[in-house]
C-alpha positions, 0 to 999 in steps of 0.5 A: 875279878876281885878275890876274895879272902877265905880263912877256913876255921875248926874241923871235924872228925865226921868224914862225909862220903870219906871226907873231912868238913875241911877237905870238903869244904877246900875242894869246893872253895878251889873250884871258884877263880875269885877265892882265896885260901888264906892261913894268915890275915892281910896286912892290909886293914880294908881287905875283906875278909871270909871266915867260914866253919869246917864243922859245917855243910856247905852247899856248892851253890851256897858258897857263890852267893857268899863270893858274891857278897860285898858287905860285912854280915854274919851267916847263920846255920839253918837250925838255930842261931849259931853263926857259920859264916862272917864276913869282915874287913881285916881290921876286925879279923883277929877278934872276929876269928876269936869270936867264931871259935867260941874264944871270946864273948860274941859281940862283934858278930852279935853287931853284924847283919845276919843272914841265913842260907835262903837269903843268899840263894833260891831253892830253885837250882836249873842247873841240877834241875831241880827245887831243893830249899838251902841248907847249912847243918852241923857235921857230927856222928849222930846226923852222919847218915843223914847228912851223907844222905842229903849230899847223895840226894843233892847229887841227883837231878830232880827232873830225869827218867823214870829209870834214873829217879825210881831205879837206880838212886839206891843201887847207886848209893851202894855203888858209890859207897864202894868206890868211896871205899876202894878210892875208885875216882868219876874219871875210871867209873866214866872210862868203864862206862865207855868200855861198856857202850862201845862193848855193848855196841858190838854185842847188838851189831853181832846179834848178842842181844842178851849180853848186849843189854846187860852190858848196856843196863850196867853202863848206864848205871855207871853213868849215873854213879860217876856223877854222883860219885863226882859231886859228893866227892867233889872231885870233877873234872872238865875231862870227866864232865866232857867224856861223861856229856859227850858219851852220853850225846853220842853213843844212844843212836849207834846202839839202835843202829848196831841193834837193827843190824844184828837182828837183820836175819830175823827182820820180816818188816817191809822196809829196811832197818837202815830205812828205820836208822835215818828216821831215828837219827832224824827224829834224835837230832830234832829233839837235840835241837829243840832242847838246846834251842830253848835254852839258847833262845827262849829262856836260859834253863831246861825246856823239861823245866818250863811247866808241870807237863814238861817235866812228867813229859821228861820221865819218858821222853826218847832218851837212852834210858826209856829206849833201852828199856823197849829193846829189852822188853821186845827181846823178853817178848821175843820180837827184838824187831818191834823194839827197834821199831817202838824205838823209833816209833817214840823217838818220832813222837817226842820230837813232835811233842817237843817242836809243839811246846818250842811252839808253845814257849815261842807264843807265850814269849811273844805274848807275855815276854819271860818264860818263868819255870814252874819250879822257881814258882813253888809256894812250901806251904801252898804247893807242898801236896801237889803231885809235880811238886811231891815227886820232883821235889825235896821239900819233905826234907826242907827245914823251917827257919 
């Protein structure tokens, strides 16, 4: 693999999510096997060489469509024409360096093909799930806030649970705020969490509904503060991402199961819990496997990111979040059994309604060939008011280049 040259120029006293734009900015650069930080220039006059701004943000998905580049170019920032980014052979390096730091008259960079952020990347981002427009803005005290808000909001998948997208994004702004503040890492708010689902598990299982859900609750806020913890921090790891991912995998059908045992006493249905359990698991495992099954096989992102109804389908498809808030409504009812057989019950239609869009997509391959996501399909001006678009979206945040 072919490094690639950084040399990391200016700094500021703004700290974003407790970090300067040169710690920011070093993290996320270590992250990339093919670069290179360096302090002086090669010898070597062909090297190639990338200067970049500290006093600037970067998005992580921005700086793998830099290392991609091959050719020389200058990089400007999303507002005006102030050049962030430059990429040159080491020759040139030392007045180029001059140049960006404002030391000498532009006229080197003046020379070089310019390029701005939505030239390097999409707006359409399947890892996070999500549409979210580029951006490079300057980091100062008067738009602190607001660039702390953008990497929080960057942070969050846009295609979620209904719990994840509405509920929890300003309670966990708070919490994330305080473990910024009392140096709190993802890996313990991610080790808590496993105390919490293993805690809980044992309070259903004993028939301790109440402290079971709150601990329940708790845990699966944390779980959405770790990761966002993780990402503005740039601080995660492969054995957080592990223990996050395989947490999550895991633990949703022991909790249904640990609730049918510890309502057994007052269980009045004709047939058994366990009876309840096996279909469950059935029904979670097949939804499991048409999710990985699509991505593997039919198209390389999300199943929820195919079309419109996939991603309103995903804010109330049987996952944890969705099931949990069933349990709690029934124990507020007072009927924690026909929580457990709503969970069920639900578990069941999703799968359904997923084996019939993996029908679906299988079809329109066969047909059409390539799936496309309807997101990597959004026209800003023309699509703006659409509702899927309004609500999965951050366009109202978007910045006209």
């Amino acid at each position: 693999m072919k490094k690639t040259y950084i040399c990391i120029l200016k700094d500021t006293e703004t700290r974003l999510w407790g970090l300067s734009g040169r710690e920011r900015l070093t993290r996320m650069l270590s992250k990339f096997e093919q670069a290179e930080l360096i302090e002086d220039l090669p010898a070597a006059a062909d090297t190639a060489v990338l200067f970049m701004r500290a006093d600037y943000l970067f998005e992580p998905r921005l700086l793998q469509g830099l290392l991609q580049l091959q050719e020389d170019f200058a990089l400007c920032a999303s507002v005006g024409e102030e050049v962030v980014a430059v990429r040159t052979k080491a020759a040139n390096a030392p007045v180029l360096r001059q140049e960006l730091l404002g030391e000498a008259e532009s006229r080197l960079i003046s020379a070089l093909p310019k390029k701005q952020a939505k030239d390097l990347v999409s707006a359409y981002d399947p890892k996070l799930l999500k549409y979210a427009p580029p951006e490079i803005l300057p980091i100062n005290r008067d738009n602190r806030q607001y660039l702390e808000d953008v990497l929080f909001s960057g942070a969050y998948k846009g295609i979620t649970d209904f719990i994840t997208l509405w509920l929890w994004p300003v309670p966990a702004r708070w919490a994330v705020r305080a473990c910024v503040k009392y140096k709190f890492s993802p890996n313990q708010v991610t080790l808590f969490s496993l105390v919490l689902a293993i805690s809980t598990g044992l309070a259903f299982w004993y028939g301790y509904l109440l402290p079971g859900l709150f601990m329940g609750w708790l845990m699966t806020f944390l779980d959405t503060v770790d990761g966002k913890l993780a990402r503005v921090t740039v601080s995660s790891s492969k054995l957080g991402d592990w223990l996050d991912h395989g947490l999550d995998l895991i633990h949703p059908p022991l909790w249904y199961l640990a609730w049918g045992m510890g309502i057994a006493e007052i269980w009045t249905f004709p047939f058994s819990t366990m009876l309840l359990f096996w279909i469950m698991l059935a029904a979670y495992i097949i939804g499991r496997l048409c999710e990985g099954g699509f991505q593997l096989w039919l198209a390389p992102f999300s199943l929820f990111l195919w079309q419109p109804w996939d991603s309103f389908n995903r804010l109330v498809t049987a996952r944890r979040n969705p099931n949990l808030f069933f349990l709690t409504l029934s124990f507020l009812w007072g009927r924690p059994d026909i929580g457990l057989c709503l969970v069920v019950g639900w578990h069941v239609i999703s799968s359904l309604l997923l084996i019939m869009r993996i029908y679906a997509a299988s079809r329109q391959k066969m047909e059409q060939g390539e799936l496309n996501s309807w997101l990597n399909g959004i026209d800003p001006e023309r699509d703006r008011h659409r509702l899927e678009v309004r609500l999965f979206t951050r366009l109202s945040r978007s910045v006209s280049n």
